[in-house]
Structure formats: structure tokens, C-alpha cells
N, CA, C and O atoms as a Tinker XYZ file with bonds, in Angstrom:
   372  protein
     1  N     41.259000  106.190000   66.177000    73     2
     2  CA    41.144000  107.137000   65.087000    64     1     3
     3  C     40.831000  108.507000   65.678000    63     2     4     5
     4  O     39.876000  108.553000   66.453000    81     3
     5  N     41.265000  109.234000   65.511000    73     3     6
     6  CA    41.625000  110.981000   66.156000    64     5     7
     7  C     40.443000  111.938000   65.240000    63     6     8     9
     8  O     40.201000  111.632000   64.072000    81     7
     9  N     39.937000  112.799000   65.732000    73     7    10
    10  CA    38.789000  113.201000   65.605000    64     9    11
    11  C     39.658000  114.231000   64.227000    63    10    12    13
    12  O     40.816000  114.644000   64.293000    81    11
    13  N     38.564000  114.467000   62.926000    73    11    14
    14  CA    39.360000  115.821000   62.435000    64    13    15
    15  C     39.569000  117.342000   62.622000    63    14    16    17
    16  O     38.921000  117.892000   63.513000    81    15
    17  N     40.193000  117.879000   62.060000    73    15    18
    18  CA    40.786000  119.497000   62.618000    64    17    19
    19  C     39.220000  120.030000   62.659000    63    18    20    21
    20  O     38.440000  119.709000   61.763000    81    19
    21  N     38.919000  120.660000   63.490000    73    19    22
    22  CA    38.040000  121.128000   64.137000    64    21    23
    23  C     36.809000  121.014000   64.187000    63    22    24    25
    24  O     35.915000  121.852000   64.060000    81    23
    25  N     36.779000  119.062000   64.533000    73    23    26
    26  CA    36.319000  118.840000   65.210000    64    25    27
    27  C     35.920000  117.957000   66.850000    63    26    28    29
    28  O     36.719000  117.075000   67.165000    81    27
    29  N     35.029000  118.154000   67.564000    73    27    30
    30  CA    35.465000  117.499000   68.741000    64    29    31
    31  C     34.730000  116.159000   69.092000    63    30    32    33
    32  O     33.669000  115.581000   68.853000    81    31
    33  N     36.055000  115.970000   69.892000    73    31    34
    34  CA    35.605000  114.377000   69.849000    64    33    35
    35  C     34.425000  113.947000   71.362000    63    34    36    37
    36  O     34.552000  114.563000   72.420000    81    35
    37  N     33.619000  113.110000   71.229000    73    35    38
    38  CA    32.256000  112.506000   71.916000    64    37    39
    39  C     32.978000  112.980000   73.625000    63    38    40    41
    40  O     32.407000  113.825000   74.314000    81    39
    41  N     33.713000  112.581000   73.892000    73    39    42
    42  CA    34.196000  112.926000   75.579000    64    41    43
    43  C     34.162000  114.591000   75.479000    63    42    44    45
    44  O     33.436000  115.188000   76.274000    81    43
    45  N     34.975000  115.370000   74.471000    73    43    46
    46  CA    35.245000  116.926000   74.511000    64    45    47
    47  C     33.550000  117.100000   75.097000    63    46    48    49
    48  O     33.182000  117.394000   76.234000    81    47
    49  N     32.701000  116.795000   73.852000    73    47    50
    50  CA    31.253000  117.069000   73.771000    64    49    51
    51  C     30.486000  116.996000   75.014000    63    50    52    53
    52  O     29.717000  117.919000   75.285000    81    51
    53  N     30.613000  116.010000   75.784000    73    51    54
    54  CA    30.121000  115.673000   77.236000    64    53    55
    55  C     30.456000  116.581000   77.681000    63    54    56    57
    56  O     29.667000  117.505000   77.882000    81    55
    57  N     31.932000  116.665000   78.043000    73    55    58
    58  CA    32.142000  117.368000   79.587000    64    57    59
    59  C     31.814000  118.971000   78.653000    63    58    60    61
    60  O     31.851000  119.936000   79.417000    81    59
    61  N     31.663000  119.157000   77.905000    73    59    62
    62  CA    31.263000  120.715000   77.858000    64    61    63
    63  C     29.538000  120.911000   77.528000    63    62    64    65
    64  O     29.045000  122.036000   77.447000    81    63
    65  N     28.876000  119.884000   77.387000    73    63    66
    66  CA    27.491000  119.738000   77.734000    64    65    67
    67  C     27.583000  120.136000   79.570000    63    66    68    69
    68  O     27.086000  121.085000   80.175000    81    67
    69  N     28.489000  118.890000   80.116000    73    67    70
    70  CA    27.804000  118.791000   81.384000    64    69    71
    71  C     28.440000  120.912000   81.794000    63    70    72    73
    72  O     27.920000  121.419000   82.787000    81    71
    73  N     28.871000  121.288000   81.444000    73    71    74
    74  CA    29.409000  122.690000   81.753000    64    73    75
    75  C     28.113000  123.809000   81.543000    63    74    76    77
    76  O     27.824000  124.775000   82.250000    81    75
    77  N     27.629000  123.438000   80.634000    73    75    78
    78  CA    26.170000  124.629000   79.916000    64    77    79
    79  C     25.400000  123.849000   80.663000    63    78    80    81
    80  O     24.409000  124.487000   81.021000    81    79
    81  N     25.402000  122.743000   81.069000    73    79    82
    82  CA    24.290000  122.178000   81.987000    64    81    83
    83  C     24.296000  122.906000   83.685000    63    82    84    85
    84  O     23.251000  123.299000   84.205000    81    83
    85  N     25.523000  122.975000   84.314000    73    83    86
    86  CA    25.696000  123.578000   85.421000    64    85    87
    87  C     25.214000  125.362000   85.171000    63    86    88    89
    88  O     24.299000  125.950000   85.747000    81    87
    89  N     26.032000  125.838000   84.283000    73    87    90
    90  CA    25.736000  127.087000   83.750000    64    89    91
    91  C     23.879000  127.141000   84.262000    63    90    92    93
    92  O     23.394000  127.864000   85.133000    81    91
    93  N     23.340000  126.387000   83.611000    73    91    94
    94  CA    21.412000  127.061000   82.978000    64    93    95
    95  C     20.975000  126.431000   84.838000    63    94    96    97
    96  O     20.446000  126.932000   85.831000    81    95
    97  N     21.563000  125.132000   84.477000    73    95    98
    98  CA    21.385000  125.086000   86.507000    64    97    99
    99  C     21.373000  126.128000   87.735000    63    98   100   101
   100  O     20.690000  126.133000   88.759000    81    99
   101  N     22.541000  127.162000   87.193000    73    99   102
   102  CA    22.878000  128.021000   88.536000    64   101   103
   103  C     21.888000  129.332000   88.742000    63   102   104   105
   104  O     21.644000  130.003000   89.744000    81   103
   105  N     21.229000  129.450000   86.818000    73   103   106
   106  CA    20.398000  130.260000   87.338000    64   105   107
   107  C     20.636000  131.609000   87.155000    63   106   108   109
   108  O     19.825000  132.511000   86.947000    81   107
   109  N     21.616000  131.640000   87.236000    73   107   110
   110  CA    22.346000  133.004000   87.132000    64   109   111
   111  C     22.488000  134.041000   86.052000    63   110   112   113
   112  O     22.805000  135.183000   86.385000    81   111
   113  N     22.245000  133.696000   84.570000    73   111   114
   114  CA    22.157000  133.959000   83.373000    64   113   115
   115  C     20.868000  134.732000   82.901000    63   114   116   117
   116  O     19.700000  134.441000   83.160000    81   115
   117  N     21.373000  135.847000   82.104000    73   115   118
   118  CA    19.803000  136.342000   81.846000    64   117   119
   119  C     19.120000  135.514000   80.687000    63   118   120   121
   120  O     19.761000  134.634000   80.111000    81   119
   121  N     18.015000  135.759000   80.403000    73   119   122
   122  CA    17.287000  134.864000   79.222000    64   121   123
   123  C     17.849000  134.613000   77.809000    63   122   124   125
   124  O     17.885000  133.496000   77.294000    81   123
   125  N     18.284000  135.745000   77.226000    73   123   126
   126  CA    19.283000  136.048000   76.400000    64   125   127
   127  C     20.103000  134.622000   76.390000    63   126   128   129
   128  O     20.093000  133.594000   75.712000    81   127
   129  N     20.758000  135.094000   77.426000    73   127   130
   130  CA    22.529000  134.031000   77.403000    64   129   131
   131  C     22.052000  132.704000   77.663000    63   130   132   133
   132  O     22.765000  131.765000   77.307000    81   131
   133  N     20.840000  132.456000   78.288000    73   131   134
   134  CA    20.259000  131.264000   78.875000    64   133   135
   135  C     19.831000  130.520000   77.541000    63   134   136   137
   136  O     20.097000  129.325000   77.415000    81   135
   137  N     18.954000  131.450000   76.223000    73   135   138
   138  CA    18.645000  130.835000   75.117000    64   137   139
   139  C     19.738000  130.643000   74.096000    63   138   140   141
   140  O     19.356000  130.102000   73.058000    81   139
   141  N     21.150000  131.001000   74.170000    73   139   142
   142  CA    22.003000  130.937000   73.346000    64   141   143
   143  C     23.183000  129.551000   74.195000    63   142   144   145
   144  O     24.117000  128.927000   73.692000    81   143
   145  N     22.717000  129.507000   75.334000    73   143   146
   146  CA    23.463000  128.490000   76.117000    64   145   147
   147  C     23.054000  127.091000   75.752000    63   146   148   149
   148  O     23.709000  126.049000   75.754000    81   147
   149  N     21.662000  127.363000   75.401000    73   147   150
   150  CA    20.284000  125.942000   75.422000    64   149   151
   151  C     20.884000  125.820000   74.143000    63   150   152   153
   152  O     21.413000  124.713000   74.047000    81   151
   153  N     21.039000  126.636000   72.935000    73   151   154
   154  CA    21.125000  126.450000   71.818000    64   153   155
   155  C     22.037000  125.546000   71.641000    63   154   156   157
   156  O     21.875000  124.374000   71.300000    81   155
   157  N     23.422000  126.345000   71.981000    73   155   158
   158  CA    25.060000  125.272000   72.264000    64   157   159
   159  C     25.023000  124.378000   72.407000    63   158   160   161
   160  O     25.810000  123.615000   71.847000    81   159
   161  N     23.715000  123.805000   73.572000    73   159   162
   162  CA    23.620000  122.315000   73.740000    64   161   163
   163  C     22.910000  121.497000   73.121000    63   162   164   165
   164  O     23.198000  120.315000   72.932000    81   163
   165  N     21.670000  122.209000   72.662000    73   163   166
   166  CA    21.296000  121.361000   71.395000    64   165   167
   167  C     21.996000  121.003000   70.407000    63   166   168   169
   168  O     22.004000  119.970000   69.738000    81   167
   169  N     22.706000  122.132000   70.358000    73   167   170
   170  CA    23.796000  121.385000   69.079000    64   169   171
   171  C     25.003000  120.403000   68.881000    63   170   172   173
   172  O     25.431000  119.689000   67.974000    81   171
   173  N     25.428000  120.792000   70.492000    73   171   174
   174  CA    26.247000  119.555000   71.011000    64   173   175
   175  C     25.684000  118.413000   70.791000    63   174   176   177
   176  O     26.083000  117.588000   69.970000    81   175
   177  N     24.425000  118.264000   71.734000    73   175   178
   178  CA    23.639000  117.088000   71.588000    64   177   179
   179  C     23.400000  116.233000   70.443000    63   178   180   181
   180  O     23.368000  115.008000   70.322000    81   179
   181  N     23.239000  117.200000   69.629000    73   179   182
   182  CA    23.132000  116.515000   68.237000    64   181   183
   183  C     24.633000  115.922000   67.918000    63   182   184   185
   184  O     24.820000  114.714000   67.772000    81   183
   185  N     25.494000  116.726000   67.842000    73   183   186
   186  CA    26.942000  116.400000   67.351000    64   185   187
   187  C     27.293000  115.260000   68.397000    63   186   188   189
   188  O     27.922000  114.414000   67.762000    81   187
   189  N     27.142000  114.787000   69.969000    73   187   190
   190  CA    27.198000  113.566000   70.403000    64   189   191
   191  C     26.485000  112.591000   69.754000    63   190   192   193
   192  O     26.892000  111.429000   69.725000    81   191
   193  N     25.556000  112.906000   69.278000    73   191   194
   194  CA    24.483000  111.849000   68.516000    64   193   195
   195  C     25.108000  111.361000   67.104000    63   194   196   197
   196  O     25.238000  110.259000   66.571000    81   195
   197  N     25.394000  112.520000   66.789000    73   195   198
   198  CA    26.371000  111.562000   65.363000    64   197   199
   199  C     27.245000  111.061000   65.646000    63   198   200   201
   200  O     27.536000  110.137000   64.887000    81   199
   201  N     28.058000  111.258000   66.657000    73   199   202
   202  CA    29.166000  110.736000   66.878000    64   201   203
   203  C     28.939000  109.041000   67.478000    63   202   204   205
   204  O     29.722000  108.113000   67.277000    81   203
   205  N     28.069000  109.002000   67.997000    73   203   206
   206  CA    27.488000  107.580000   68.528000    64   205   207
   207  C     27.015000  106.919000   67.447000    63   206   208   209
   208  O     27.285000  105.718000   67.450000    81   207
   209  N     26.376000  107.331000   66.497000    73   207   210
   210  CA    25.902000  106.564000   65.500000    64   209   211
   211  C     26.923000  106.063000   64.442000    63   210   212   213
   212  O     26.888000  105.008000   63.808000    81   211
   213  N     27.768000  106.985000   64.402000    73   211   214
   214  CA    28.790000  106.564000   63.686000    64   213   215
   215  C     29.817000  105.326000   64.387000    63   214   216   217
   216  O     30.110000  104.286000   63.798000    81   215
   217  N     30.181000  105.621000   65.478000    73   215   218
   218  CA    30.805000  104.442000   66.133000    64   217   219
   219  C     29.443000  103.062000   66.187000    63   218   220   221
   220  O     29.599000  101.842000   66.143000    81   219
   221  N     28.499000  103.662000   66.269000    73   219   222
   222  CA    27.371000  102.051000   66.362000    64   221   223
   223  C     27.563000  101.095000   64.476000    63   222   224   225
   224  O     27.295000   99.924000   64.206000    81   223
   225  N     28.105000  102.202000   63.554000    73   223   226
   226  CA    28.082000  101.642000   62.317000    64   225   227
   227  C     29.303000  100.590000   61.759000    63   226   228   229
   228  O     29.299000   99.573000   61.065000    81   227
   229  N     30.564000  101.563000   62.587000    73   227   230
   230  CA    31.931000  100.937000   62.608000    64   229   231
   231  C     31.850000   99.861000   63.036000    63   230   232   233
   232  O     32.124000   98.925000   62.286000    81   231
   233  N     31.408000   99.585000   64.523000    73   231   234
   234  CA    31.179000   98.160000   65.049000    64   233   235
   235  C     30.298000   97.298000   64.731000    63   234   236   237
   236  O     30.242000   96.186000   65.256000    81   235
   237  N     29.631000   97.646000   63.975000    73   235   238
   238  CA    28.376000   96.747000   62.840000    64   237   239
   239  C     29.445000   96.198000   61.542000    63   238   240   241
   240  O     29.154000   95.154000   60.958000    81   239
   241  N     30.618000   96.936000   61.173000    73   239   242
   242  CA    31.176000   96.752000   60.056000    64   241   243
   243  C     31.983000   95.713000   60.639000    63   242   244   245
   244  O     31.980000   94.578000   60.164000    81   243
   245  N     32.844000   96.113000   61.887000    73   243   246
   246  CA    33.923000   95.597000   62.374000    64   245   247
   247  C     33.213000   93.720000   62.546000    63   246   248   249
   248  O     33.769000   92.667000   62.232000    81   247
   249  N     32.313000   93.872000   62.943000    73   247   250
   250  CA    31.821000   92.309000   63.728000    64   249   251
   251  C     31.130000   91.255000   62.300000    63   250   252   253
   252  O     30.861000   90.059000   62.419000    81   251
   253  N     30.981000   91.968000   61.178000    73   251   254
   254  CA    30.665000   91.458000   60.444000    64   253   255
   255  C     31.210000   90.162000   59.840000    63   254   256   257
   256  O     32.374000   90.560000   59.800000    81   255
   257  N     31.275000   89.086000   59.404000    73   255   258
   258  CA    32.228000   87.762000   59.298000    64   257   259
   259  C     32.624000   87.655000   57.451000    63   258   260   261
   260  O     32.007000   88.459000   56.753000    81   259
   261  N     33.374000   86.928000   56.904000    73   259   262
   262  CA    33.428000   86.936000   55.713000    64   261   263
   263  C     33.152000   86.998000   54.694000    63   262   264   265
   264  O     33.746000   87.247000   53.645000    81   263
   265  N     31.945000   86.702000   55.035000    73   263   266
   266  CA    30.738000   86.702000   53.179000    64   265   267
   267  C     30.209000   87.737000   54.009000    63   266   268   269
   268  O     29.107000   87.778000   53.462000    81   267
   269  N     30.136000   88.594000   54.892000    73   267   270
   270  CA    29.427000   89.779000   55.075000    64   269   271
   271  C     28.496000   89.557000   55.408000    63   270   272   273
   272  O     27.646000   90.423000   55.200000    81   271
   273  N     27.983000   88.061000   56.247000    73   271   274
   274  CA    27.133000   88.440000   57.222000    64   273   275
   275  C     27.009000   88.868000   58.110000    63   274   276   277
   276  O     28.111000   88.809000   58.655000    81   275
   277  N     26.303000   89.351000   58.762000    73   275   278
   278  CA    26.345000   90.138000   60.399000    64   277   279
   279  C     26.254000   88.921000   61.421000    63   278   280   281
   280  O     25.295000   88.149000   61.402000    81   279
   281  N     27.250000   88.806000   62.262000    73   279   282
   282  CA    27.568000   88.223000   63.250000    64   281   283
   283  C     26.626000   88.883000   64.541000    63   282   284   285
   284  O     25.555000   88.329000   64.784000    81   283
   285  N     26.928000   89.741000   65.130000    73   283   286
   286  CA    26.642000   90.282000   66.247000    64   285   287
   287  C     25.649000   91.343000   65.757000    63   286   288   289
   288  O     26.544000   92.176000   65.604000    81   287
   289  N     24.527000   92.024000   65.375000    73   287   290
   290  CA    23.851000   92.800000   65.165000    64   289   291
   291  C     23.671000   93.500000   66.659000    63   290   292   293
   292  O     23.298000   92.893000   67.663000    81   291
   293  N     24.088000   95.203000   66.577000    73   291   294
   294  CA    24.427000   95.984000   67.353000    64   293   295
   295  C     23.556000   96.972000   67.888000    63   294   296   297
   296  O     23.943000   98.133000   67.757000    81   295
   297  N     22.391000   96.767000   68.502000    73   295   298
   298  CA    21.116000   97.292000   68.223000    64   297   299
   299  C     20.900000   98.377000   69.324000    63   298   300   301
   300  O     19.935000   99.117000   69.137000    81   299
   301  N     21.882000   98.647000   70.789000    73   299   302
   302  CA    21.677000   98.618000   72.017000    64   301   303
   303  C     19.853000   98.967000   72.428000    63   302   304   305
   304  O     18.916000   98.199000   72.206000    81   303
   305  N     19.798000  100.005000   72.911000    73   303   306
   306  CA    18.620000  100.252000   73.362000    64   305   307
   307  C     17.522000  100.368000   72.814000    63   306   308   309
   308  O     16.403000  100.135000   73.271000    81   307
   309  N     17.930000  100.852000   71.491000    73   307   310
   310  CA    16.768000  101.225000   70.795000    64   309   311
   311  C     16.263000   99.712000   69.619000    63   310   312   313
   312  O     15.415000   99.710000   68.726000    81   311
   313  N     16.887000   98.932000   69.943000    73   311   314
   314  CA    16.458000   97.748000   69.257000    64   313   315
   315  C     15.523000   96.733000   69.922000    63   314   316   317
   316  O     14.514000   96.612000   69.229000    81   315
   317  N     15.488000   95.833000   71.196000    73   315   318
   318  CA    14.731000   94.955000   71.458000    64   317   319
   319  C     14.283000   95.736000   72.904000    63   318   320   321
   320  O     13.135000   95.609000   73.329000    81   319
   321  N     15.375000   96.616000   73.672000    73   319   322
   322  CA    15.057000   97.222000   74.938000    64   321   323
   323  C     15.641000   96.830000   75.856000    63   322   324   325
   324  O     15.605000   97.287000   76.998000    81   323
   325  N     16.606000   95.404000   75.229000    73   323   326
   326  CA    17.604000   95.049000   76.464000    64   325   327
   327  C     18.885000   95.485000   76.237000    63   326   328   329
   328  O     19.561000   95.552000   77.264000    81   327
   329  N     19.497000   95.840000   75.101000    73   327   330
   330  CA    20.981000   95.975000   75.158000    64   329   331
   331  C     21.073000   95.208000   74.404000    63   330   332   333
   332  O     20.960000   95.794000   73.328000    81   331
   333  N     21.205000   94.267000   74.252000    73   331   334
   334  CA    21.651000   92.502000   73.756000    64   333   335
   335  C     21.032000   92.396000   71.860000    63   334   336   337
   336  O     20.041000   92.788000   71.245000    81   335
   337  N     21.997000   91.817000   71.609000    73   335   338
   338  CA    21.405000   91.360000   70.108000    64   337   339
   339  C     19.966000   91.318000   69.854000    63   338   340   341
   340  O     19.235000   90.673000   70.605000    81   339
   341  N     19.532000   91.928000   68.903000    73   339   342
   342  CA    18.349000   91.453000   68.766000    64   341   343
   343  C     17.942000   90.384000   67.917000    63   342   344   345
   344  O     18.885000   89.809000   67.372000    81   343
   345  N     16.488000   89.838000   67.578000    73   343   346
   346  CA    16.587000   88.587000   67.126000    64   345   347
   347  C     15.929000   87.810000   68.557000    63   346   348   349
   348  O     14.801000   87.329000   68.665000    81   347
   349  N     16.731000   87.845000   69.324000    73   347   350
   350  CA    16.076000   86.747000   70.437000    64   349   351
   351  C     16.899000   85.493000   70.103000    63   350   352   353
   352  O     16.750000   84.786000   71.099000    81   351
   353  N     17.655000   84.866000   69.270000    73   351   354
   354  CA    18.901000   84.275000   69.679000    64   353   355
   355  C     20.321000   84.586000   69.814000    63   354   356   357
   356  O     20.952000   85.610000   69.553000    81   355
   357  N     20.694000   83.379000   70.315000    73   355   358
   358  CA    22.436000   84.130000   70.634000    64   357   359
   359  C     23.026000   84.437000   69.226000    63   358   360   361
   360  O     22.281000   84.264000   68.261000    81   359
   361  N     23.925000   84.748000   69.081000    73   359   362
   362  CA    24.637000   84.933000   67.943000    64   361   363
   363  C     26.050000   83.959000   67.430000    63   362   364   365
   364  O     27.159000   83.663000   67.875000    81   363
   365  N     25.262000   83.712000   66.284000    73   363   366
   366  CA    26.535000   82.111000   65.600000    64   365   367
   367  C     27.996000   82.335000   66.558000    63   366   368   369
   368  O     28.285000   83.393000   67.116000    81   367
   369  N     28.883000   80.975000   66.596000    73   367   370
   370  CA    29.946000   81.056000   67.398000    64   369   371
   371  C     30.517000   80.061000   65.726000    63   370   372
   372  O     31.676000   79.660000   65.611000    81   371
């Protein structure tokens, strides 16, 4: 599914984070451009963040089984701390 007209998609967002990241790295910037650079990336940051949450919801929808129970509950890090389903058992087969 293709991102809409103007907006960018989670990879665009990275590699132009990691760009304002080298930028505030080099140092080179006066305070000014340095606080309007930080800004860009906060806001990126955020806009990667929706963009992850939204794909974490799709694949919560996608894995779901017929009567709409949740099969695989999609929790990664911020759920048990391993990655893995949470719950602490495997998930129905």
C-alpha cells in the first residue's frame, strides 16, 4: 500500500532523520539552524512513530482468525520485553 500524496513513507523518514542527524553531528550549524534542524526531527520522529503504529495495528488485524479472535497478539518491545507474544504461551495452531 503506497504512502498518500504528500506524504512520506517510514524508509523516506529514516534516511532523512539519519541526514539532520549527521547535519547537528558535524557541528557546523549555528544555534538558530541547529534548533530548527532538532525541530524537523522531532517531527519526523513522531511521523515514524505513527507510521509504526499503524503498521503494528494492520498486523494485529491481518493475524486475527474468524470469529475475531486474536491469534498472534503483536506486542514487540513494549509488551512483555522479549519481542514474542505476550501472555507467556505459544499461540493456538
Amino acid at each position: 500500500m503506497a504512502a498518500a500524496a504528500g506524504e512520506e513513507g517510514f524508509d523516506h523518514v529514516v534516511e532523512r532523520l539519519k541526514t539532520l542527524v549527521e547535519k547537528l553531528e558535524h557541528g557546523s550549524l549555528s544555534l538558530e539552524e541547529s534548533l530548527k534542524t532538532f525541530e524537523e526531527g522531532v517531527s519526523l520522529a513522531r511521523r515514524g512513530h505513527a507510521i509504526l503504529d499503524a503498521a503494528e495495528k494492520r498486523v494485529e488485524i491481518l493475524v486475527r482468525g474468524p470469529e475475531g479472535e486474536q491469534i498472534v497478539p503483536f506486542r514487540g518491545q513494549s509488551g512483555n520485553g522479549n519481542g514474542g507474544p505476550s501472555g507467556g504461551g505459544n499461540p493456538p495452531t
